[in-house]
C-alpha positions as protocol buffer text, in pm:
chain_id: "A"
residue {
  index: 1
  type: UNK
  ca { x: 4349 y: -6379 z: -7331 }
}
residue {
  index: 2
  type: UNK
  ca { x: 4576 y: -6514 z: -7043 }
}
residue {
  index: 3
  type: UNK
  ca { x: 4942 y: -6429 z: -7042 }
}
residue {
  index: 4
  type: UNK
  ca { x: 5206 y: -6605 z: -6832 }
}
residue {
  index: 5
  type: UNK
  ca { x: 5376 y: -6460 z: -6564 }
}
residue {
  index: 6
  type: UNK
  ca { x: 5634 y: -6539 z: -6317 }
}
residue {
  index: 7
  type: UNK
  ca { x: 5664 y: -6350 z: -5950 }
}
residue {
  index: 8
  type: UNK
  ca { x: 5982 y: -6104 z: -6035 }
}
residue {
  index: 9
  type: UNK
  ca { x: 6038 y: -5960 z: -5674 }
}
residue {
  index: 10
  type: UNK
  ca { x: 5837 y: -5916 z: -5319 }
}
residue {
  index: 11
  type: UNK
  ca { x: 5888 y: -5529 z: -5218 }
}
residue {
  index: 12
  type: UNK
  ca { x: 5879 y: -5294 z: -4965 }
}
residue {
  index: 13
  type: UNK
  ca { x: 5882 y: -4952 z: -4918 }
}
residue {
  index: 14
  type: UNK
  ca { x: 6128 y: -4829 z: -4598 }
}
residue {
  index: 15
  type: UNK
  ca { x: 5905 y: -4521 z: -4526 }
}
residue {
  index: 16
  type: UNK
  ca { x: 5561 y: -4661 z: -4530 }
}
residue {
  index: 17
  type: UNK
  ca { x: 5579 y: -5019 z: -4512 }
}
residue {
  index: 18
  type: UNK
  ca { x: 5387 y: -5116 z: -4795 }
}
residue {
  index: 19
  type: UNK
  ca { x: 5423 y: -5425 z: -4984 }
}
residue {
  index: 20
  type: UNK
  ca { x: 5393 y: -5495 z: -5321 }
}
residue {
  index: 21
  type: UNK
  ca { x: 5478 y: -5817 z: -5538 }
}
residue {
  index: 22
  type: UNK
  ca { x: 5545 y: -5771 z: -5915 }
}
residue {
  index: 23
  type: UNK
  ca { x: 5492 y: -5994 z: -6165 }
}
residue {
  index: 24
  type: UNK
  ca { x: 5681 y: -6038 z: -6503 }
}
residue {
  index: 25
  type: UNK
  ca { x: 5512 y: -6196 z: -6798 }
}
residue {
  index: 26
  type: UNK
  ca { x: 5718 y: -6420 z: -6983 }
}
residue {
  index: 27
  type: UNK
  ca { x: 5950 y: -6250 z: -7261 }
}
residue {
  index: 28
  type: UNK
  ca { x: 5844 y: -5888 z: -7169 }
}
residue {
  index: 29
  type: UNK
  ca { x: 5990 y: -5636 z: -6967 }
}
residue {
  index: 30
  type: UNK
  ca { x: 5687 y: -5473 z: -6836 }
}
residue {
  index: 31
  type: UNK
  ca { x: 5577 y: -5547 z: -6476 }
}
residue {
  index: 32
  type: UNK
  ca { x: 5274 y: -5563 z: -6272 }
}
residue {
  index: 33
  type: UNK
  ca { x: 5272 y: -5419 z: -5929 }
}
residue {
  index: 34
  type: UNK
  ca { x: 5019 y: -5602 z: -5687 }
}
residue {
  index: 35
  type: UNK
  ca { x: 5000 y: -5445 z: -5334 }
}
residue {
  index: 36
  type: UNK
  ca { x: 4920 y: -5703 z: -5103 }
}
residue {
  index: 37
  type: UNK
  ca { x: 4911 y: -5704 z: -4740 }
}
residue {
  index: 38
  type: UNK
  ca { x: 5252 y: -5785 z: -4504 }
}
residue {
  index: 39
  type: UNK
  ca { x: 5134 y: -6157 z: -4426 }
}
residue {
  index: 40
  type: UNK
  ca { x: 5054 y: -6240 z: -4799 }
}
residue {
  index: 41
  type: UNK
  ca { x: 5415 y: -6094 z: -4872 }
}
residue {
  index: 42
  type: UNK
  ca { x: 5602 y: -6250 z: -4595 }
}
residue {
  index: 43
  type: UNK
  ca { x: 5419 y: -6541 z: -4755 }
}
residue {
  index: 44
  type: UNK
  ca { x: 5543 y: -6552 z: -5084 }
}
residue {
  index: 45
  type: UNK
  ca { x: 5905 y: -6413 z: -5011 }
}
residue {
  index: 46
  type: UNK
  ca { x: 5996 y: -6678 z: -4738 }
}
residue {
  index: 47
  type: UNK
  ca { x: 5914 y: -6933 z: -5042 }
}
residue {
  index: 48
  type: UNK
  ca { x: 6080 y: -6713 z: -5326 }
}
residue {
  index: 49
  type: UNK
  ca { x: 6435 y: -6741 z: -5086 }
}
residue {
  index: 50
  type: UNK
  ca { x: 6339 y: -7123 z: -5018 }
}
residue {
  index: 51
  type: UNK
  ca { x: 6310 y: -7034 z: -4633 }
}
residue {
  index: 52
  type: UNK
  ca { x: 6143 y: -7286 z: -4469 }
}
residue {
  index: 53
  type: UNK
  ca { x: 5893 y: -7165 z: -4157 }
}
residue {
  index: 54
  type: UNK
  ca { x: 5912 y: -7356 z: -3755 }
}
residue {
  index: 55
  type: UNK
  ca { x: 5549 y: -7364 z: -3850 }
}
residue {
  index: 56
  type: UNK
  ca { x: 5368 y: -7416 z: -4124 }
}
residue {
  index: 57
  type: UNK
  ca { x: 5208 y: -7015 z: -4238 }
}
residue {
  index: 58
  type: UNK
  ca { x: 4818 y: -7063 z: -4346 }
}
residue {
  index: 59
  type: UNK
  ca { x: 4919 y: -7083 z: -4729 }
}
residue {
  index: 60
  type: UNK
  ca { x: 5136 y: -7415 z: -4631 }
}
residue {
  index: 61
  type: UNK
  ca { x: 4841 y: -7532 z: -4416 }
}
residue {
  index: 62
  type: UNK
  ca { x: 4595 y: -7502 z: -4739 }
}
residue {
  index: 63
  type: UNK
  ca { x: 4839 y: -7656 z: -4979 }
}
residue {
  index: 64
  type: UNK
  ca { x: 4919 y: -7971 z: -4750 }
}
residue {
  index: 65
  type: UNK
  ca { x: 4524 y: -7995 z: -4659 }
}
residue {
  index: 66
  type: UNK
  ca { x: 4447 y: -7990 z: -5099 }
}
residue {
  index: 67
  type: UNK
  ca { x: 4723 y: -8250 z: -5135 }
}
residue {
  index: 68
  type: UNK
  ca { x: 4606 y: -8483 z: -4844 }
}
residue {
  index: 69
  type: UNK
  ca { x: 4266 y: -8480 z: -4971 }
}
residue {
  index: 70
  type: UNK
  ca { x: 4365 y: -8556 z: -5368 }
}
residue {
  index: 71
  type: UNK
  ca { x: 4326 y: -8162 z: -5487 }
}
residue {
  index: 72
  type: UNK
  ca { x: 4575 y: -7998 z: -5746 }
}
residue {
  index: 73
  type: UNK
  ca { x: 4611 y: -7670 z: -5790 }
}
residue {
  index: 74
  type: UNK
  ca { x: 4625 y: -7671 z: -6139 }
}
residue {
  index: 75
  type: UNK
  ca { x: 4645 y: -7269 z: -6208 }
}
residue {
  index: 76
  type: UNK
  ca { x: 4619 y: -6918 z: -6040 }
}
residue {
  index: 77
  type: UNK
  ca { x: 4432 y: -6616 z: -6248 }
}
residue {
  index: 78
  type: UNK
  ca { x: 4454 y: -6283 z: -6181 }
}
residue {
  index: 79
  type: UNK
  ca { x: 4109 y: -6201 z: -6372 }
}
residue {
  index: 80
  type: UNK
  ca { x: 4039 y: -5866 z: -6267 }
}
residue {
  index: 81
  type: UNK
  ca { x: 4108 y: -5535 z: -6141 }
}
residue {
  index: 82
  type: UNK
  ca { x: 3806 y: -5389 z: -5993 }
}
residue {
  index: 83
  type: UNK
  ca { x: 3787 y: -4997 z: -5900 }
}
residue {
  index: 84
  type: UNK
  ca { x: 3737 y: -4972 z: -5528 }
}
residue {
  index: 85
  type: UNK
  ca { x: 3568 y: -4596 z: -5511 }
}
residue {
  index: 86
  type: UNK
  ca { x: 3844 y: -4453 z: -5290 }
}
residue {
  index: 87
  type: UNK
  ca { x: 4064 y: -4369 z: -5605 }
}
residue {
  index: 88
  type: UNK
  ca { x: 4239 y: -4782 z: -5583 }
}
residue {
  index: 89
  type: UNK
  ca { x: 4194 y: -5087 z: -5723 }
}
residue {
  index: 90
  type: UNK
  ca { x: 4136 y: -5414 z: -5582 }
}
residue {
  index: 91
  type: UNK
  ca { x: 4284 y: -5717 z: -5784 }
}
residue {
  index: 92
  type: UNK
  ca { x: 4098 y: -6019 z: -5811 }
}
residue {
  index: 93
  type: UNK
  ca { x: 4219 y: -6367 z: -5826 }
}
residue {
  index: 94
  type: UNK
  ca { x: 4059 y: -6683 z: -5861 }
}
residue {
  index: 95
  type: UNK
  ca { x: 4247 y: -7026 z: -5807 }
}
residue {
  index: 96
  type: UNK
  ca { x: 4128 y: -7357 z: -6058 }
}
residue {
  index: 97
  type: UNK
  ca { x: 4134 y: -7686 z: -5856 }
}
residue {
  index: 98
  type: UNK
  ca { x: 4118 y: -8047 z: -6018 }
}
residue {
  index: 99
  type: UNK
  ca { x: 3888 y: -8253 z: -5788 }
}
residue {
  index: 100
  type: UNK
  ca { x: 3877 y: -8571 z: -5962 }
}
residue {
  index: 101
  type: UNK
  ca { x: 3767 y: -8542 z: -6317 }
}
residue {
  index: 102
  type: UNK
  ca { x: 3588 y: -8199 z: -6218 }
}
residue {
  index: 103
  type: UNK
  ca { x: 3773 y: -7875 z: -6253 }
}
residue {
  index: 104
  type: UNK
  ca { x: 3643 y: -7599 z: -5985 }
}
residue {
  index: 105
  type: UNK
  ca { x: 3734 y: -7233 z: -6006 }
}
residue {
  index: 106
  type: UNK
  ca { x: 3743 y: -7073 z: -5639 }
}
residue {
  index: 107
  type: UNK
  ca { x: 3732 y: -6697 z: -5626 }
}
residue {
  index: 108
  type: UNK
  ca { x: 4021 y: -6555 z: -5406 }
}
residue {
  index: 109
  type: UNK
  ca { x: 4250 y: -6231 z: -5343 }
}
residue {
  index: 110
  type: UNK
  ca { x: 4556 y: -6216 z: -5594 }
}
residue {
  index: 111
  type: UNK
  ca { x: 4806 y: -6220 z: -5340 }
}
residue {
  index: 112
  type: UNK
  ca { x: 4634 y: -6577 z: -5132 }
}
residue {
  index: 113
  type: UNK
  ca { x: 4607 y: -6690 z: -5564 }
}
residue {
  index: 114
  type: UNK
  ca { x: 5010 y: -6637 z: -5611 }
}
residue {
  index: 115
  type: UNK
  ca { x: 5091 y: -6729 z: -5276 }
}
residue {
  index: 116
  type: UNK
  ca { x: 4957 y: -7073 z: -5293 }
}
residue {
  index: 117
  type: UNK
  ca { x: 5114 y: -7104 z: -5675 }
}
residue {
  index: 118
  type: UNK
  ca { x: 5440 y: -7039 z: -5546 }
}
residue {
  index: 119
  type: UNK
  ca { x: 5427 y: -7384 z: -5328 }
}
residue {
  index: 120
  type: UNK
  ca { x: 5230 y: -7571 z: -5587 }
}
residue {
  index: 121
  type: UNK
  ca { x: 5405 y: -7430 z: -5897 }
}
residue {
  index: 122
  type: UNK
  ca { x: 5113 y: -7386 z: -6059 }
}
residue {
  index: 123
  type: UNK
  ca { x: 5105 y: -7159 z: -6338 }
}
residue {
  index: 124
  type: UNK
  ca { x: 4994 y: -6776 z: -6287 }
}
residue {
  index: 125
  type: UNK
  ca { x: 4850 y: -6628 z: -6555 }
}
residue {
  index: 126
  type: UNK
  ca { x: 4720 y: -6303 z: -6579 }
}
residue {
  index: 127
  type: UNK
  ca { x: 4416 y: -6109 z: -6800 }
}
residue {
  index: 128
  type: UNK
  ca { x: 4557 y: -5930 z: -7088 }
}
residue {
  index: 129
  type: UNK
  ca { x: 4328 y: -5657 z: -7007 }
}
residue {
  index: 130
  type: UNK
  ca { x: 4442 y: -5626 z: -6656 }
}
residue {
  index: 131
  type: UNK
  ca { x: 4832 y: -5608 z: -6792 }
}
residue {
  index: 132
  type: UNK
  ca { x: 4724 y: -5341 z: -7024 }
}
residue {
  index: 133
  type: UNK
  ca { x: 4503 y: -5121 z: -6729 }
}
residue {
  index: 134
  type: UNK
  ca { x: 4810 y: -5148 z: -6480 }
}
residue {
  index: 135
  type: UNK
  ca { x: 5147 y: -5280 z: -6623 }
}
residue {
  index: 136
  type: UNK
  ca { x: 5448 y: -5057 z: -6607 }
}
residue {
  index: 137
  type: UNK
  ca { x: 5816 y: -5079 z: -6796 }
}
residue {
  index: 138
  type: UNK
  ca { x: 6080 y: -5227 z: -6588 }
}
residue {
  index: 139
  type: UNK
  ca { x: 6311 y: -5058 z: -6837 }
}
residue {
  index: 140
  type: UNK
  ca { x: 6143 y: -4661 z: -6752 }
}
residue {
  index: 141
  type: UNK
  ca { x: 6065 y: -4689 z: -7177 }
}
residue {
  index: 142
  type: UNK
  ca { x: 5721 y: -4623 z: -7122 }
}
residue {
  index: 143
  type: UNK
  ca { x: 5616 y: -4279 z: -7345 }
}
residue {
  index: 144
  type: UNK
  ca { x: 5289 y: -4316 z: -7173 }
}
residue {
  index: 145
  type: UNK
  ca { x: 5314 y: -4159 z: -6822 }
}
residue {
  index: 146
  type: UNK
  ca { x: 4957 y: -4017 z: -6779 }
}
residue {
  index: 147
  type: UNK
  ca { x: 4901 y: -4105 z: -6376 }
}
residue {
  index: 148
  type: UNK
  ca { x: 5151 y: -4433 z: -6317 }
}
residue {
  index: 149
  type: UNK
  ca { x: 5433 y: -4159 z: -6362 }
}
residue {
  index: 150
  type: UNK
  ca { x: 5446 y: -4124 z: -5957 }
}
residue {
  index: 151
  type: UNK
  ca { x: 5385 y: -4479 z: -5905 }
}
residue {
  index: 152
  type: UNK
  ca { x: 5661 y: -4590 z: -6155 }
}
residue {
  index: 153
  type: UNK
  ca { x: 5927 y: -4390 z: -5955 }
}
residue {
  index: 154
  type: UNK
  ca { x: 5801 y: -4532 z: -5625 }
}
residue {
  index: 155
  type: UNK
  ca { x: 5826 y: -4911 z: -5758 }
}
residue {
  index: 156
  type: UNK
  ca { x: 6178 y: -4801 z: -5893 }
}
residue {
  index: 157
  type: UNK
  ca { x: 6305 y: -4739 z: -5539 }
}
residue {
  index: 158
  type: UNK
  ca { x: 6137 y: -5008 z: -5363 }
}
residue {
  index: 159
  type: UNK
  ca { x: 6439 y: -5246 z: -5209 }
}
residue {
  index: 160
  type: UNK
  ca { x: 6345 y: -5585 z: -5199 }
}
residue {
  index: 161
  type: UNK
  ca { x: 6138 y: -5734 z: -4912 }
}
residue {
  index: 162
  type: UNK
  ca { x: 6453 y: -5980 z: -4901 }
}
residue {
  index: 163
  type: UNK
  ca { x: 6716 y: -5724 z: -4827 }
}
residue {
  index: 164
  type: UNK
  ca { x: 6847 y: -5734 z: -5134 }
}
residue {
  index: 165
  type: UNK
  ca { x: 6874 y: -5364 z: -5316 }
}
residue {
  index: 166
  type: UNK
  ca { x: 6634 y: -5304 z: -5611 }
}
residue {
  index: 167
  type: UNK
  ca { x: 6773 y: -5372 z: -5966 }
}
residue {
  index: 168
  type: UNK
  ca { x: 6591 y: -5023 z: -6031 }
}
């Protein structure tokens, strides 16, 4: 099953510079934390403030070339979370294009997936197994620590990548 979700906040943490965007699915007050790389993130947060860039960035580039040629991104997936043997996990995306009568699914990182959706407003939708693997409380009600206790205090005091200060 595929549950819908809308981009909550683009973090990042002052010490070590990671970035991370978490989504929300509708009605729920868990969260799922997605690190993504600092071009993905500037990505998605310039659009999330409605900044515009002097030049398009590569995910403007890709949405103007699909609407020149008579694409529409119709939906973004994030499908899978795939153990990357160093102890991580890799999310993976895959964006559905309607060419004409044909519907194509292109396989792509999560963050490029929701980056693109953003400027397209396509819908994201995420795999309920993927929610259930890696989704944490944005309320701290979770009575299941186990290992995301560390990581849920770390996403508490991320500030947002827009210089606004968390909401906790």
């Amino acid at each position: 099953m595929l549950v819908p979700c809308t981009i909550e906040s683009v973090r990042v943490h002052v010490l070590t510079g990671q970035h991370v965007v978490l989504l929300q699915p509708r009605d729920s007050d868990r969260l799922l934390p997605i690190w993504i790389g600092s071009d993905q993130a500037y990505s998605i947060a310039t659009k999330l403030a409605g900044a515009a860039s002097e030049r398009p960035l590569t995910h403007d580039l890709m949405t103007d070339i699909l609407a020149k040629v008579g694409v529409t991104l119709t939906r973004v997936v994030v499908k899978d979370l795939v153990d990357s043997g160093d102890g991580n996990g890799v999310f993976h995306g895959s964006i559905f294009l309607q060419v004409g009568e044909r519907e194509i699914e292109v396989d792509s990182r999560a963050s490029d997936a929701i980056a693109l959706a953003i400027r397209t407003g396509a819908q994201i939708l995420v795999a309920e197994t993927v929610l259930d693997r890696s989704s944490i409380s944005s309320e701290g009600k979770d009575s299941d620590e186990g290992d995301l206790s560390v990581f849920k205090e770390f996403i508490q005091n991320l500030p947002d990548d827009l210089g606004r200060p968390s909401s906790g």
